[in-house]
C-alpha positions as CSV (number, residue, x, y, z in Angstrom):
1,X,-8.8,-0.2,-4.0
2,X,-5.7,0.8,-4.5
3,X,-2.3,0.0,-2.2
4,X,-1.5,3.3,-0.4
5,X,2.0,4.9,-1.3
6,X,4.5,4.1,1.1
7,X,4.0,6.3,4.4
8,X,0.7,6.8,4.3
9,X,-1.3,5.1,7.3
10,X,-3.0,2.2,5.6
11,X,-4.9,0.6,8.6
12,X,-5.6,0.7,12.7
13,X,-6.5,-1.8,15.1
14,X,-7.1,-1.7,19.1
15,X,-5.7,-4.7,21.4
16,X,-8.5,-5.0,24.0
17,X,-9.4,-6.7,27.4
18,X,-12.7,-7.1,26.4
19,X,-14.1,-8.0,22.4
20,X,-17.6,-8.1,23.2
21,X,-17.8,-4.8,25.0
22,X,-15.1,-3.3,22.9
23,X,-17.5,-4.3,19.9
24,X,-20.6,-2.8,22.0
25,X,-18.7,1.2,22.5
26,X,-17.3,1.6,18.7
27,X,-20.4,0.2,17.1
28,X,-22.6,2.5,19.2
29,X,-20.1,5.6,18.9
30,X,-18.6,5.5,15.3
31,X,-21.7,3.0,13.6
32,X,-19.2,0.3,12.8
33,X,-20.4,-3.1,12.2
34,X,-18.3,-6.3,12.6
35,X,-17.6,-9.3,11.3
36,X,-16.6,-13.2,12.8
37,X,-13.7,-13.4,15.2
38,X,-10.7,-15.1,13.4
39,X,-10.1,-17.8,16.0
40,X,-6.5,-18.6,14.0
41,X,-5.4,-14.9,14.2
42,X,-6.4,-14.8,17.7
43,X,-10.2,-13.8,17.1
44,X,-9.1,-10.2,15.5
45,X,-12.3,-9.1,14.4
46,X,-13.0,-6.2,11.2
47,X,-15.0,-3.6,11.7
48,X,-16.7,-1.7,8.7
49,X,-18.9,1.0,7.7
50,X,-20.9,0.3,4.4
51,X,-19.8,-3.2,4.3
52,X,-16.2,-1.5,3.6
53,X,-13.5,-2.3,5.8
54,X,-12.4,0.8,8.8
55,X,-10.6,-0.6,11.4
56,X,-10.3,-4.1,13.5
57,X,-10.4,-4.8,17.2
58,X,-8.6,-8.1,18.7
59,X,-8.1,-9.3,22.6
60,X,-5.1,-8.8,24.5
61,X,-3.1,-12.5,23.8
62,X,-2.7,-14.2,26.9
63,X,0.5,-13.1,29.0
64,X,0.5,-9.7,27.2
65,X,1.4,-7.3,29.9
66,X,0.4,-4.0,27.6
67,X,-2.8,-1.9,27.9
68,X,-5.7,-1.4,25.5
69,X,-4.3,1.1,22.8
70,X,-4.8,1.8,19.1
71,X,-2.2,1.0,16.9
72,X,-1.0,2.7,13.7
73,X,0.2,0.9,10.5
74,X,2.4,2.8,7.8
75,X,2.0,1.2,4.3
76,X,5.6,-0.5,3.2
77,X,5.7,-2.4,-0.2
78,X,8.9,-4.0,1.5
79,X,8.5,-4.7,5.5
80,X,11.9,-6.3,6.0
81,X,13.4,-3.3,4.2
82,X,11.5,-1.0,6.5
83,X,12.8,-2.8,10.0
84,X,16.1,-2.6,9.1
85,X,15.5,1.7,8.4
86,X,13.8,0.9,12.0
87,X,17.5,-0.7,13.7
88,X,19.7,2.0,11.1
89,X,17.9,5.2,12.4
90,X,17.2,4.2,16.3
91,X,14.6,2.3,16.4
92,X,13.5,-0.6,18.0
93,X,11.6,-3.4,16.3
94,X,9.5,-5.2,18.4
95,X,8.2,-7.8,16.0
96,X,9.8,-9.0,13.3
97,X,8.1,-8.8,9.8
98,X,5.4,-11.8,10.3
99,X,3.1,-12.9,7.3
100,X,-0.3,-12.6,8.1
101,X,-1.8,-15.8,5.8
102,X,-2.5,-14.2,2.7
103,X,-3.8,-11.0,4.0
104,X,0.0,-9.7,4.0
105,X,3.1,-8.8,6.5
106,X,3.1,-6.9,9.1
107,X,6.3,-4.8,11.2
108,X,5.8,-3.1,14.9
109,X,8.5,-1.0,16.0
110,X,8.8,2.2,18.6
111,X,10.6,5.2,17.1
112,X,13.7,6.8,19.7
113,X,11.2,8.6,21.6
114,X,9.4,5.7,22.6
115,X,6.3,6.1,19.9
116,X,4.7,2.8,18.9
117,X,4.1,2.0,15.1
118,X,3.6,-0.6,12.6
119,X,4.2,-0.7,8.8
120,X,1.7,-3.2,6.5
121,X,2.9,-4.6,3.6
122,X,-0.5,-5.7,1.7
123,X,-1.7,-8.8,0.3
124,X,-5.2,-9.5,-0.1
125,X,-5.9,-6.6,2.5
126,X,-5.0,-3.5,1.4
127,X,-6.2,-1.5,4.4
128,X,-8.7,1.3,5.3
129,X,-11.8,0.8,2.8
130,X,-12.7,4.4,2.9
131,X,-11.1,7.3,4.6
132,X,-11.9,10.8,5.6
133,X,-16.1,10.4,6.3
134,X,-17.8,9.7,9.4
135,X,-17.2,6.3,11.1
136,X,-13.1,6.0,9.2
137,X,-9.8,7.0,10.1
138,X,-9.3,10.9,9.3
139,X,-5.9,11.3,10.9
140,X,-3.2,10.2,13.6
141,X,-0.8,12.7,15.5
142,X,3.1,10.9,16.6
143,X,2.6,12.4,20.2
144,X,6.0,12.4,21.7
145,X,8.2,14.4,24.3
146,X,11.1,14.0,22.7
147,X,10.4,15.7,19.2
148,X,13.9,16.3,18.0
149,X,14.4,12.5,18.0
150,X,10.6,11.8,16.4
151,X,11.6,13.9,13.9
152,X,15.5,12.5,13.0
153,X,13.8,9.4,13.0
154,X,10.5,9.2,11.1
155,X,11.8,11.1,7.5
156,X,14.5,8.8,7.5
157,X,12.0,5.6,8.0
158,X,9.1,6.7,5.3
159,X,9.1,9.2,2.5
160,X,7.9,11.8,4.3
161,X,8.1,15.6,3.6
162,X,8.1,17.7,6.5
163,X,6.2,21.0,7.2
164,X,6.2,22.8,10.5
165,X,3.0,24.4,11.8
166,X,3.8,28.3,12.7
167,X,2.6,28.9,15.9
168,X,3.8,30.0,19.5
169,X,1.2,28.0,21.0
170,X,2.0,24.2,20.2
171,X,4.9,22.6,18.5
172,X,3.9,21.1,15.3
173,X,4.8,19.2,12.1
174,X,2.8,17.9,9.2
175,X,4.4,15.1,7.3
176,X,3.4,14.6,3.1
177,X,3.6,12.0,0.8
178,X,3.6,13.0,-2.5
179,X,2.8,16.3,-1.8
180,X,-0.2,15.3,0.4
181,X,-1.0,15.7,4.0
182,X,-1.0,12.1,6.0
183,X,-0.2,12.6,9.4
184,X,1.7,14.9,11.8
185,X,4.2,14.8,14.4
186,X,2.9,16.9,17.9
187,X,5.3,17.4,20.7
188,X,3.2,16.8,24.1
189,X,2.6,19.7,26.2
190,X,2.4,20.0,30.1
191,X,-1.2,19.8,29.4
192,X,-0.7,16.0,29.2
193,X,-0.9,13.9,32.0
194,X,2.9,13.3,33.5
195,X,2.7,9.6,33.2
196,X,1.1,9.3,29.7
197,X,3.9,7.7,27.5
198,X,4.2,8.5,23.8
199,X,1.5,7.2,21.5
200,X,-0.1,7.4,18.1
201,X,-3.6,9.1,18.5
202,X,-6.1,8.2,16.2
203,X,-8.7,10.0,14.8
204,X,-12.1,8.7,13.5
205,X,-14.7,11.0,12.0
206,X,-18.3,11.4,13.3
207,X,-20.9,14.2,12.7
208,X,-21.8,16.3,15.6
209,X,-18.9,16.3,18.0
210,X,-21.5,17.2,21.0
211,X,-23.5,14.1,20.3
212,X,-20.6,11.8,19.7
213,X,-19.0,12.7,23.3
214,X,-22.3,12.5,24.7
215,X,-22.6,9.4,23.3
216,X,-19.3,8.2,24.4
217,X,-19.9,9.1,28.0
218,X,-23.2,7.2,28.0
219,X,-21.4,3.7,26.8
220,X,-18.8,4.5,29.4
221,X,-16.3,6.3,27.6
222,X,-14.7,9.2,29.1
223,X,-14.0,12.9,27.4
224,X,-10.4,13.7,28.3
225,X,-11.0,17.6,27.5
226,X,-12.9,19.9,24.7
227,X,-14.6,19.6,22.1
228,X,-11.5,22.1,20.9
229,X,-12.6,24.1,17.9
230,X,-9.9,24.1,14.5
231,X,-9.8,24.9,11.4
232,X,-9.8,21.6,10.6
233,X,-12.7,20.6,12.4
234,X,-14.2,20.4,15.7
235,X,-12.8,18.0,18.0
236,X,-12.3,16.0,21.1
237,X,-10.3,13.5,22.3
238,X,-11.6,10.2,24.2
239,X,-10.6,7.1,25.7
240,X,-12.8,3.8,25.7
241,X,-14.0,2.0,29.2
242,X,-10.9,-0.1,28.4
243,X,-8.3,2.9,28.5
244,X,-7.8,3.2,24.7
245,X,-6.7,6.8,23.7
246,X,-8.6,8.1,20.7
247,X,-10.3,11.4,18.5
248,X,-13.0,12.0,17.0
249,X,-13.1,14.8,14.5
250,X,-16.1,16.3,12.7
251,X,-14.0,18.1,9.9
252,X,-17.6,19.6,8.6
253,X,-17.6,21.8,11.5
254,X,-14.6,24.5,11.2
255,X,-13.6,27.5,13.2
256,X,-10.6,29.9,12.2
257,X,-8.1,30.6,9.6
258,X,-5.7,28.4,8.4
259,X,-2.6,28.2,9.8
260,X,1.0,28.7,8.0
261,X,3.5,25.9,7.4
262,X,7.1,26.3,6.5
């Protein structure tokens, strides 16, 4: 496995109130088994499909004030050189690049529209096993209110090409790295809640929207609208019984034409 060009989301994890039950909605949902609890990196625990490495869930460490989310992490081959872009461009960095034993270091920061990131230099880990099938990551949207400062902030930050989506309906941008599609920048609508605060929403692929959601619901997830129907798959947005924001996608099952970027 090779390490990711620089922008390209490398890796996600979810802070949690609750590992075991955490571990008992994404394994029954997405398929994902676990492995131990690293007691010394406060029991974060890797989740993979096919004995290749998807995702990891850890606890919330004690005196953490912040709700269970998923978390984002841009590959850097320099994560000191990327917090300082962070602090030149608007940013705040709200960790410092930390070494993560041999595994490699890691950078969280907040763009200047309040949407929360990290960037992974590797070591021994070099992220996301596999990509793009059921159980992985597929793709993350920056949702933001504030797009003109998202999108000031994010080309400057990581090598990122930008492409707008043509479309009266929803404001939309498609970043690329070398040419290829990674992730994309979506300004929240009125259709989101008024309190919801910018995030990164993940997206994990499963077959069969229908029966994931169902699924979902019956481990005590909740379905926050949809399944919506796109050219790029059916899908529908969720969040966990611990209030964790996240998609699944079954990118098998399309509907429409393409749309146009410019």
């Amino acid at each position: 496995m090779a390490v990711r060009p620089e922008g390209t989301p490398c890796w996600a994890d979810a802070m949690v109130t609750d590992l075991a039950a955490a571990k008992d909605f994404y394994g029954g949902l997405l398929g994902w088994e676990f492995g131990e609890s690293a007691a010394e990196y406060g029991h974060y625990t890797e989740a993979t499909v096919g004995g290749e490495p998807v995702a990891a869930i850890h606890p919330r460490p004690p005196g953490d004030g912040g709700i269970p989310a998923w978390n984002l992490y841009f590959a850097t081959p320099d994560a000191r050189a990327t917090a300082e872009r962070v602090r030149e461009h608007g940013g705040t960095v709200t960790m410092e690049p930390m070494p993560v034993g041999p595994f490699g270091t890691m950078v969280r920061a907040t763009d200047p529209s309040g949407v929360p990131f990290s960037a992974w230099q590797a070591g021994s880990h070099e992220g996301f096993g596999r990509t793009g099938e059921p159980g992985a990551f597929v793709w993350a949207d920056a949702c933001t209110r504030d797009a003109r400062r998202a999108d000031a902030f994010f080309p400057l930050v990581f090598p990122f090409e930008v492409r707008r989506m043509e479309s009266d309906r929803v404001d939309y941008h498609v970043w690329k790295v070398g040419g290829e599609p990674v992730a994309g920048r979506l300004r929240m609508s009125e259709n989101f809640p008024a309190d919801a605060d910018p995030f990164i929403n993940v997206y994990f692929g499963v077959t069969g929207v229908e029966n994931a959601v169902a699924t979902a619901v019956r481990l005590g997830g909740r379905l926050l609208y949809g399944p919506m129907p796109s050219p790029f798959g059916k899908f529908a947005p969720l969040m966990d019984p611990q209030g964790a924001v996240f998609t699944v996608v079954d990118t098998a099952d399309t509907e429409g034409g393409m749309p146009s970027f410019d």
